[in-house]
C-alpha positions as a Markdown table, in Angstrom:
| # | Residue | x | y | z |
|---|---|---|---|---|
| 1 | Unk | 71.3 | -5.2 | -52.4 |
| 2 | Unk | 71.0 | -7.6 | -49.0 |
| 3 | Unk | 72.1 | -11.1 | -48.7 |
| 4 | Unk | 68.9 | -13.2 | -48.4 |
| 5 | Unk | 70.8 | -15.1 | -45.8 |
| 6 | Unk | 70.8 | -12.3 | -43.3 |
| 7 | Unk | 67.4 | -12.7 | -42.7 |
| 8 | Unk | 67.9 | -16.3 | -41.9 |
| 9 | Unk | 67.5 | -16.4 | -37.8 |
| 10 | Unk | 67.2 | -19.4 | -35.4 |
| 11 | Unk | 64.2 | -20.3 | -33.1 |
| 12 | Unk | 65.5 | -18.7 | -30.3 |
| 13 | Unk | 66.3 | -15.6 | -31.7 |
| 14 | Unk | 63.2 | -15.1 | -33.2 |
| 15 | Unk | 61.0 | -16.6 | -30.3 |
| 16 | Unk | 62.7 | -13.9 | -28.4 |
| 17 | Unk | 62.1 | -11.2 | -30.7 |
| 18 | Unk | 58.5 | -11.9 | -30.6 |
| 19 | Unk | 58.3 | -12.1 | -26.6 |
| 20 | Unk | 57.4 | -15.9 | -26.7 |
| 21 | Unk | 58.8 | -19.2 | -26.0 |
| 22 | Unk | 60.4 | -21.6 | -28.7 |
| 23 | Unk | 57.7 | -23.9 | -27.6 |
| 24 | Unk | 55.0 | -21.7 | -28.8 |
| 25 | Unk | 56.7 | -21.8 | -32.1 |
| 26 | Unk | 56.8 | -25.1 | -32.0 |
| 27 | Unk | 53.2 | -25.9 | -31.5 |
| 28 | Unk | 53.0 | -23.4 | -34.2 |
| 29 | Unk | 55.0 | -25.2 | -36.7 |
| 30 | Unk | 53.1 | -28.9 | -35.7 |
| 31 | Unk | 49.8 | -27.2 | -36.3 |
| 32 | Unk | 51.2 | -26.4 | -39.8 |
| 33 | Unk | 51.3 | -22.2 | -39.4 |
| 34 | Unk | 54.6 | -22.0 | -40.1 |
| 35 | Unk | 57.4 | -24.5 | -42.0 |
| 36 | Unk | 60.8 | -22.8 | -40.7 |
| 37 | Unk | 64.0 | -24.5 | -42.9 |
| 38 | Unk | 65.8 | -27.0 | -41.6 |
| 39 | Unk | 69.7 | -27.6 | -41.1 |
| 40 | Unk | 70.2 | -30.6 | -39.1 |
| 41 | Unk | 67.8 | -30.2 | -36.2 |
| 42 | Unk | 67.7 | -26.4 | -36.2 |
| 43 | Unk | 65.5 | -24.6 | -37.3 |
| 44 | Unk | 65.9 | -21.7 | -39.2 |
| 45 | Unk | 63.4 | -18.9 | -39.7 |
| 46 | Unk | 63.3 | -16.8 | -42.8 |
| 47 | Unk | 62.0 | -13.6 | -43.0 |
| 48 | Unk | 58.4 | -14.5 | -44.7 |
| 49 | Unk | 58.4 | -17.2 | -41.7 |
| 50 | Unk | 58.8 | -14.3 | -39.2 |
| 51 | Unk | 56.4 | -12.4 | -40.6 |
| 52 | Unk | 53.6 | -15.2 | -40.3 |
| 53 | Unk | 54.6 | -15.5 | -36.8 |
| 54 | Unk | 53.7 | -12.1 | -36.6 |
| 55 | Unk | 50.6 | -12.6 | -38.0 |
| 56 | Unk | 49.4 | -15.5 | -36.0 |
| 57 | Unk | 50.5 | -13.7 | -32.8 |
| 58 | Unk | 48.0 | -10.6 | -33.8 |
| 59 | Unk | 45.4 | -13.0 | -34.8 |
| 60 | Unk | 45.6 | -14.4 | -31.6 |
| 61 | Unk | 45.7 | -11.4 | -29.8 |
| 62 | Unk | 42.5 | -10.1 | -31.5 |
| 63 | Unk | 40.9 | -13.5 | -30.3 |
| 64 | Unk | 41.0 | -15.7 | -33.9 |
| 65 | Unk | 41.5 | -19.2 | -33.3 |
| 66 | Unk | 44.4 | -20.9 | -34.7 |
| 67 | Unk | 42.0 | -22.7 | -37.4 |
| 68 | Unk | 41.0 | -19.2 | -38.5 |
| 69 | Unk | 44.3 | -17.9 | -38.6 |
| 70 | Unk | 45.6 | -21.3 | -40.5 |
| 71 | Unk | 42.3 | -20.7 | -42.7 |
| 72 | Unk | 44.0 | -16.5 | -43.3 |
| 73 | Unk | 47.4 | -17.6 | -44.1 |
| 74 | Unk | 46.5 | -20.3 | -46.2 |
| 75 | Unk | 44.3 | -18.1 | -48.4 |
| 76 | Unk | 46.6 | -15.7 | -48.5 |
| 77 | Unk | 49.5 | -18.5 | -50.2 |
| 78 | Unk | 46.5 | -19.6 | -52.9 |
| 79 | Unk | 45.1 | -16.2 | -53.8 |
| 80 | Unk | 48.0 | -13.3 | -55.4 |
| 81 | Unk | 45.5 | -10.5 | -54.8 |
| 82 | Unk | 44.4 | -11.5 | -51.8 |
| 83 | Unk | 40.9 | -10.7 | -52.4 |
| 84 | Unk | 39.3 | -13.9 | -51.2 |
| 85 | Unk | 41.7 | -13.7 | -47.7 |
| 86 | Unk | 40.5 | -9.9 | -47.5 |
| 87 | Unk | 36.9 | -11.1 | -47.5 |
| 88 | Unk | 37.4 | -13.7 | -45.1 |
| 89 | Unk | 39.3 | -11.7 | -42.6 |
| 90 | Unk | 36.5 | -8.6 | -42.8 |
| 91 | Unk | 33.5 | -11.5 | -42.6 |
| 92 | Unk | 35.5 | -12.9 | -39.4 |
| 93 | Unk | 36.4 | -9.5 | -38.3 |
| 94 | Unk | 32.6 | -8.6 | -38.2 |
| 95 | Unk | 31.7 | -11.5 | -36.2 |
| 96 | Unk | 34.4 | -10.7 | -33.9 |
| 97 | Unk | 33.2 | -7.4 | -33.5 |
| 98 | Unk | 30.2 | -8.7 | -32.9 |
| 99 | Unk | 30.8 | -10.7 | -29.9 |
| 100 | Unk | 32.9 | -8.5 | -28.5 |
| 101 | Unk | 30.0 | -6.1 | -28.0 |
| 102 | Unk | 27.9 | -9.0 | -27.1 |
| 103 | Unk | 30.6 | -9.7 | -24.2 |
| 104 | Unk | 30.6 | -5.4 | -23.3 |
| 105 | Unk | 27.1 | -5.3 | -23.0 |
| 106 | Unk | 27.2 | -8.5 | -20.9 |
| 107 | Unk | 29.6 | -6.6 | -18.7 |
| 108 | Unk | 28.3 | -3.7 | -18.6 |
| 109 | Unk | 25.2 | -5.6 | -17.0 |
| 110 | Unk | 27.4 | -7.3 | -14.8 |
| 111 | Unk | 28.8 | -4.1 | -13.4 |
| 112 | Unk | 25.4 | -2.5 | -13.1 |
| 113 | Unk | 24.0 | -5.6 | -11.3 |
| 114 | Unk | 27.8 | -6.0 | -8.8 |
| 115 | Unk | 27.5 | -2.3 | -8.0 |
| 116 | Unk | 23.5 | -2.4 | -6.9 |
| 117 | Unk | 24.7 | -5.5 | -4.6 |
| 118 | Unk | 27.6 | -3.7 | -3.2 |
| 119 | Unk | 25.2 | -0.6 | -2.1 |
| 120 | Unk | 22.2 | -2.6 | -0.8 |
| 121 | Unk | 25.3 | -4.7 | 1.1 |
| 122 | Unk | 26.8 | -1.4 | 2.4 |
| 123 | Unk | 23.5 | 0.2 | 3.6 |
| 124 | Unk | 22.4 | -2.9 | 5.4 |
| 125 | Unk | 25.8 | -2.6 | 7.3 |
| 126 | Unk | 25.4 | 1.0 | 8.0 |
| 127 | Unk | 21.6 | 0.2 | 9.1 |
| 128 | Unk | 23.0 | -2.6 | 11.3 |
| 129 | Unk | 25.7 | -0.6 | 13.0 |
| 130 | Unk | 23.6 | 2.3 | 13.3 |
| 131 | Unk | 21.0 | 0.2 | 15.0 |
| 132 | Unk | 23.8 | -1.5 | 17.7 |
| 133 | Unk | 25.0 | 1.9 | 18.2 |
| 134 | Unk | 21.3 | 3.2 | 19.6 |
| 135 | Unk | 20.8 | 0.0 | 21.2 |
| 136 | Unk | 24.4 | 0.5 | 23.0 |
């Protein structure tokens, strides 16, 4: 059996494992995401601590904002089967998906739009230098 204590890390270490700054963990911690032990002024992760980091940083990187993902992990410490977090997370997944399409259609009419301007722009220089050319 494993010591619990082996899973205890410090900021740094775990900031590091995670690819982000002690500061982000910080701002983490004062927005209430995460409540890392405390031994003096260090802070000392456990391994449920880590794993919420891990959370919040795949929240964020699938666009959730931090009062969503504070909304996720707070449902998930008041419900044991997690049913009422599950719902959440596909109702906000859904709108999610939503505008993300919103945003690729959006682009996709950019792009069509960019691409029309950058041929009419190239013609008219082709037309233009064609034009000199016969006049030269």
């Amino acid at each position: 059996m494993s010591d619990p204590h082996d899973d205890l890390r410090g900021i740094q270490d775990v900031a590091t494992s995670l690819g982000i700054t002690p500061r982000a963990m910080r701002l983490y911690e004062d927005r209430g995401l995460i409540e890392p032990c405390r031994v003096g002024n260090a802070r000392i992760y456990t391994r449920r601590e880590t794993a919420r980091m891990k959370l919040i940083l795949r929240g964020k990187r699938l666009g959730f904002t931090l009062r969503d993902i504070k909304e996720f992990l707070d449902l998930y410490d008041a419900d044991p089967q997690h049913i009422e977090q599950m719902a959440t997370l596909a109702e906000r997944c859904r709108a999610r998906i939503d505008a993300l399409l919103a945003q690729r259609d959006a682009l996709t009419m950019t792009l069509l739009e960019l691409e029309t301007i950058e041929k009419q722009a190239l013609a008219a220089i082709a037309e233009r230098q064609s034009g000199q050319s016969a006049v030269g």
